[in-house]
C-alpha atoms as an extended CHARMM CRD file, in Angstrom:
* protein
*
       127  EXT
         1         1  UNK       CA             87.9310000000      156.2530000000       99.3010000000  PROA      1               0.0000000000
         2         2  UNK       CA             91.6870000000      156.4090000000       99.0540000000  PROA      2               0.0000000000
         3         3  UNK       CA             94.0080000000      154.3420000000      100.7020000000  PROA      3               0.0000000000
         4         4  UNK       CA             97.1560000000      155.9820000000      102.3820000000  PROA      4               0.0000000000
         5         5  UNK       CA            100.6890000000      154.5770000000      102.2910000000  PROA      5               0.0000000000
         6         6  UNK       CA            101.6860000000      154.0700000000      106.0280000000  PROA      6               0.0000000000
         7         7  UNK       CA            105.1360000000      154.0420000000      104.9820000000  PROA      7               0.0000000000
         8         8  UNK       CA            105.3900000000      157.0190000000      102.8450000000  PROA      8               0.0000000000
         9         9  UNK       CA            102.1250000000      158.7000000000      103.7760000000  PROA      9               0.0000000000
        10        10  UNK       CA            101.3800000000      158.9830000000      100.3610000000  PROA      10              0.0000000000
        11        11  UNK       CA             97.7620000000      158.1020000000       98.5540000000  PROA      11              0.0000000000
        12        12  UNK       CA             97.2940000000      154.5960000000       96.9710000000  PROA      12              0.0000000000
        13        13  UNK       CA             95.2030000000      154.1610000000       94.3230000000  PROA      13              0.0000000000
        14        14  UNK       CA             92.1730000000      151.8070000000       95.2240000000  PROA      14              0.0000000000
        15        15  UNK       CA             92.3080000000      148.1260000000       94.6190000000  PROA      15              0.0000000000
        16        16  UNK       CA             90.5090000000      146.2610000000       92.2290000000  PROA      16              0.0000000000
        17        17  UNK       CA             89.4810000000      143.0290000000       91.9590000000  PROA      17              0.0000000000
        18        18  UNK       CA             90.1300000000      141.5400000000       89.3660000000  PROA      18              0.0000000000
        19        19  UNK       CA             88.1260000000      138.3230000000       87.9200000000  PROA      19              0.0000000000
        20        20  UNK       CA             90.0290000000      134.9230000000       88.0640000000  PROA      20              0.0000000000
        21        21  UNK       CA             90.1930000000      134.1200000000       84.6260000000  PROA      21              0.0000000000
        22        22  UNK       CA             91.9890000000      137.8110000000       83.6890000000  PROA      22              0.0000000000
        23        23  UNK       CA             94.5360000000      137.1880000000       86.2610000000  PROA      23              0.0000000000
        24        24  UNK       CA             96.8020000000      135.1520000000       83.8760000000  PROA      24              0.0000000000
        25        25  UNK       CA             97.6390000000      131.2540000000       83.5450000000  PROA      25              0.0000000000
        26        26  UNK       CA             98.9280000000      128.6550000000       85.0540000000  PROA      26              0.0000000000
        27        27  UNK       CA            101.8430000000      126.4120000000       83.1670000000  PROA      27              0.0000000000
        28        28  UNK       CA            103.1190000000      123.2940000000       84.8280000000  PROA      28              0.0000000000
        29        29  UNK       CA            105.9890000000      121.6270000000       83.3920000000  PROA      29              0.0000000000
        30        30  UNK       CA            106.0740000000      118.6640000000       81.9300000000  PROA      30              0.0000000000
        31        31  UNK       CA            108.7770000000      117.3700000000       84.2800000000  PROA      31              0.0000000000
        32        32  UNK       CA            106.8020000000      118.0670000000       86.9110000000  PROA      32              0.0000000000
        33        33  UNK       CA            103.8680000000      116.2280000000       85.5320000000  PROA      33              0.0000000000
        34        34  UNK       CA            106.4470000000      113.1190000000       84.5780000000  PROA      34              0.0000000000
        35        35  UNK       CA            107.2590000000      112.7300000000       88.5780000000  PROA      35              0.0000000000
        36        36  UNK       CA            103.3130000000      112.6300000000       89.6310000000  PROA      36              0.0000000000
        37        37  UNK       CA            103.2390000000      109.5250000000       86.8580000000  PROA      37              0.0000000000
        38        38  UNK       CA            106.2330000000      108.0000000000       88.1570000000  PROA      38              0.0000000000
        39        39  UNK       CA            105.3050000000      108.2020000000       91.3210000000  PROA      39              0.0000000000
        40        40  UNK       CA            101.7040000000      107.0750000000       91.0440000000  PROA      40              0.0000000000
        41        41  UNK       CA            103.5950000000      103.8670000000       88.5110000000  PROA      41              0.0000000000
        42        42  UNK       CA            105.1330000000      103.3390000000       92.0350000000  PROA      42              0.0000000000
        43        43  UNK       CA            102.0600000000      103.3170000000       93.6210000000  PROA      43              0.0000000000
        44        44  UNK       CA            100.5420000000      101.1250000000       91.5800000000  PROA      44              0.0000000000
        45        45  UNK       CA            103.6340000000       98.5380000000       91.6100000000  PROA      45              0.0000000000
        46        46  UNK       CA            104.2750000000       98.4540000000       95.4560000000  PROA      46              0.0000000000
        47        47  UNK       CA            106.3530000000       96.5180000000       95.8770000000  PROA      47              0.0000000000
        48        48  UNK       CA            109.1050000000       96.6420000000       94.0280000000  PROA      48              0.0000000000
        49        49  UNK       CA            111.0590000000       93.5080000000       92.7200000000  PROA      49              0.0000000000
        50        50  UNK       CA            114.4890000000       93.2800000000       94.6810000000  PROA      50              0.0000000000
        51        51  UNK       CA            117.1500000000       95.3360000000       92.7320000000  PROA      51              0.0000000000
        52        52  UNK       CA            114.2290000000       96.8080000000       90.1810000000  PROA      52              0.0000000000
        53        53  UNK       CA            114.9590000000      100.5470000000       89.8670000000  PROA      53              0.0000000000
        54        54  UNK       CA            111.9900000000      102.5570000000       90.3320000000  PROA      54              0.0000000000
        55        55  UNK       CA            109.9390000000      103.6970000000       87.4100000000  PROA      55              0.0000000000
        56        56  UNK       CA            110.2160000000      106.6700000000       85.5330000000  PROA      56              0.0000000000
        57        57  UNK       CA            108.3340000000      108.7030000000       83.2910000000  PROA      57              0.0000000000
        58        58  UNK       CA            108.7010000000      110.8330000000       79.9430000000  PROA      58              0.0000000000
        59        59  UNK       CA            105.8220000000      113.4760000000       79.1290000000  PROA      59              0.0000000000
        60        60  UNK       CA            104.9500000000      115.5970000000       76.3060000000  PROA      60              0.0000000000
        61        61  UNK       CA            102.0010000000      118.2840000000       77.7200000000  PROA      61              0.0000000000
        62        62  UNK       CA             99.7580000000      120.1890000000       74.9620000000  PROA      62              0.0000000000
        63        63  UNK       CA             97.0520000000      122.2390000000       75.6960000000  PROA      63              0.0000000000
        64        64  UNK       CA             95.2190000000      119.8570000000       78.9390000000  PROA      64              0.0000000000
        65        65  UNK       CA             96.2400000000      116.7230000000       77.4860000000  PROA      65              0.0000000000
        66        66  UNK       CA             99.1900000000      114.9840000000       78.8380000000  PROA      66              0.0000000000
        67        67  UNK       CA            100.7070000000      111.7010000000       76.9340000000  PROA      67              0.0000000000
        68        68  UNK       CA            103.0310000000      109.5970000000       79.2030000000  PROA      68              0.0000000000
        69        69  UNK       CA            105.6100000000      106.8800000000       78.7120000000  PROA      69              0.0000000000
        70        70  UNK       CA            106.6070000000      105.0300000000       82.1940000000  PROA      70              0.0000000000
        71        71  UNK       CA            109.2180000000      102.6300000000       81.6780000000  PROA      71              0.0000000000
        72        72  UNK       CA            109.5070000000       99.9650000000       84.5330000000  PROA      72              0.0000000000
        73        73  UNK       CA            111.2290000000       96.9850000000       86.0740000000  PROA      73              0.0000000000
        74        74  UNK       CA            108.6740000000       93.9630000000       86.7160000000  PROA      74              0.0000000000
        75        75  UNK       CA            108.4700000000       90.8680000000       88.9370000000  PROA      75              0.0000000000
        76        76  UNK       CA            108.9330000000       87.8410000000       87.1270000000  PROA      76              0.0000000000
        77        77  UNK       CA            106.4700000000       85.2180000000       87.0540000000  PROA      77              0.0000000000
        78        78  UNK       CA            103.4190000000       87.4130000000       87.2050000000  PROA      78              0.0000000000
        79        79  UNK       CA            100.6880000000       88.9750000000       85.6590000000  PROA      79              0.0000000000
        80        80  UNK       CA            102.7220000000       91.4530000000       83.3200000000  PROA      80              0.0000000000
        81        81  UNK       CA             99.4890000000       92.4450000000       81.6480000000  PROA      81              0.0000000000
        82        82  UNK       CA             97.4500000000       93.2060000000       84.7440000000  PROA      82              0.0000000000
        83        83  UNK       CA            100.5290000000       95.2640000000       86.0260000000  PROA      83              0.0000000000
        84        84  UNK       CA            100.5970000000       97.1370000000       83.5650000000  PROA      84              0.0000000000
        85        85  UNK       CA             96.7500000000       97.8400000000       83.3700000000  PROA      85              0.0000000000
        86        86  UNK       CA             97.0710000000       98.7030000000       87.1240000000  PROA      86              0.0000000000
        87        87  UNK       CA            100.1520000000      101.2780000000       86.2550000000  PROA      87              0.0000000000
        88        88  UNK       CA             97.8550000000      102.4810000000       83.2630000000  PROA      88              0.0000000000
        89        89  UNK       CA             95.0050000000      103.2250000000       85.9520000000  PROA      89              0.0000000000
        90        90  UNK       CA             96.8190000000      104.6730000000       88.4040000000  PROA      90              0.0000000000
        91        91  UNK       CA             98.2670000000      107.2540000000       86.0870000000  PROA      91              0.0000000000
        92        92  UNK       CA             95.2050000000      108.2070000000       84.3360000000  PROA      92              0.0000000000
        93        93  UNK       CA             93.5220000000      108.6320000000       88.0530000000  PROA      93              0.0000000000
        94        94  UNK       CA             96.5430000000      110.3800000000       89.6250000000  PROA      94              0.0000000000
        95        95  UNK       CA             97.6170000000      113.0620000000       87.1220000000  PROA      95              0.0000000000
        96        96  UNK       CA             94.1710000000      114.0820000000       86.3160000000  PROA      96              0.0000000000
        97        97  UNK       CA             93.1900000000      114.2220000000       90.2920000000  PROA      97              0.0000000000
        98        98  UNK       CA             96.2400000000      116.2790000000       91.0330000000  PROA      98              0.0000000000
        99        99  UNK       CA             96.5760000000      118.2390000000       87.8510000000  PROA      99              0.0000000000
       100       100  UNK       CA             93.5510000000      118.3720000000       86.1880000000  PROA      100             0.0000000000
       101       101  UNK       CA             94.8370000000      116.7810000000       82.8210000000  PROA      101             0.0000000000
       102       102  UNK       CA             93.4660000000      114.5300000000       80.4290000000  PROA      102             0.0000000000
       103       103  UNK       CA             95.4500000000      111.5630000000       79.9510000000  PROA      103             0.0000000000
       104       104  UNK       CA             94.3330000000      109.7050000000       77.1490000000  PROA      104             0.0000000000
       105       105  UNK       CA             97.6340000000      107.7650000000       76.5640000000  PROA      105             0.0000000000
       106       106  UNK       CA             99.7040000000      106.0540000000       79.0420000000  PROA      106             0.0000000000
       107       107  UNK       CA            102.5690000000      103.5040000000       77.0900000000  PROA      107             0.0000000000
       108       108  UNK       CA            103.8000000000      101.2090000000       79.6460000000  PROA      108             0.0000000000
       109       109  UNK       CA            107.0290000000      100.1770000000       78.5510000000  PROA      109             0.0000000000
       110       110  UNK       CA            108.4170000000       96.7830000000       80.4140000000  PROA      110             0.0000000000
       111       111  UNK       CA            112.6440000000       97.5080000000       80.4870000000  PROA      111             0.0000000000
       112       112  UNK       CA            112.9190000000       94.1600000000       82.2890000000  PROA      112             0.0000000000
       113       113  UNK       CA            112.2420000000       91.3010000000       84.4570000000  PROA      113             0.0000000000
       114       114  UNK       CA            113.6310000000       89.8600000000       87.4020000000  PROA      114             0.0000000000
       115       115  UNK       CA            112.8020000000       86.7240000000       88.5100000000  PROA      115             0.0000000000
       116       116  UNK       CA            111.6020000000       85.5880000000       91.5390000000  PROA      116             0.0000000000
       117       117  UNK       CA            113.9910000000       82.5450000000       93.8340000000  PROA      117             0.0000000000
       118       118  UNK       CA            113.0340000000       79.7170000000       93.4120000000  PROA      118             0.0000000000
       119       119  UNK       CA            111.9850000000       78.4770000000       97.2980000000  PROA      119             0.0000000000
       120       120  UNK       CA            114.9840000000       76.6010000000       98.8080000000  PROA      120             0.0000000000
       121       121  UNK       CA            117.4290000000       77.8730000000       96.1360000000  PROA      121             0.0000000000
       122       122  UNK       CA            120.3620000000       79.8470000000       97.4190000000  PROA      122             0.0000000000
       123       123  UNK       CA            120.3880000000       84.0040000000       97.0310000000  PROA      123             0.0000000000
       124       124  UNK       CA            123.1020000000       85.6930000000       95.1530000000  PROA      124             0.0000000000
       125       125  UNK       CA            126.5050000000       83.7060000000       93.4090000000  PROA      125             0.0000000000
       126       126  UNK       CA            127.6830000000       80.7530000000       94.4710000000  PROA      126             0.0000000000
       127       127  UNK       CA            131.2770000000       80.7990000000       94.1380000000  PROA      127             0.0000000000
């Protein structure tokens, strides 16, 4: 059977299908991949310390392994380690759900702390 052009009238050669794995392949980029981890880091951290900036992430993608750095503001006192074991999770779980990459490295990298108040004690400068 061949298939006519309605616009030109002329003859179209029949379509093929062609199997999924011929069709070509599918490259996401690695900054792409570094905004799922900081996001999910955000996830993981919610919320935020007052006046922490939000985490972000550094990537390096090879083959369907993905390494990621996040670097991050924490809460201070607190369970650094379980944060960042909860960050570490999160990462792992979200990147590989939504992108289908192994992640067998996530570095956590703690840029700072900020403390919590102290109840009763006045917020911001005294002057």
């Amino acid at each position: 059977m061949t298939a006519v052009s309605a616009q030109t009238g002329t003859a179209r050669p029949p379509l093929t299908v062609v199997p999924p794995a011929e069709r070509g392949a599918l490259r996401i980029a690695d900054r792409v991949v570094a905004k799922i981890a900081a996001q999910a880091a955000r996830e993981a951290l919610a919320p935020l310390p007052a006046g922490a900036a939000a985490p972000h992430a550094t990537v390096v993608v090879q083959h369907e392994t993905a390494r990621v750095r996040v670097h991050l503001e924490l809460g201070y006192p607190g369970d650094i380690g379980a944060r960042c074991a909860a960050v570490r999770r999160r990462v792992v779980e979200r990147v590989g759900t939504l992108l289908d990459l192994q992640v067998p490295e996530v570095a956590v990298q703690v840029e700072r702390l900020h403390p919590a108040p102290a109840p009763g004690a006045p917020h911001g400068r005294i002057t």
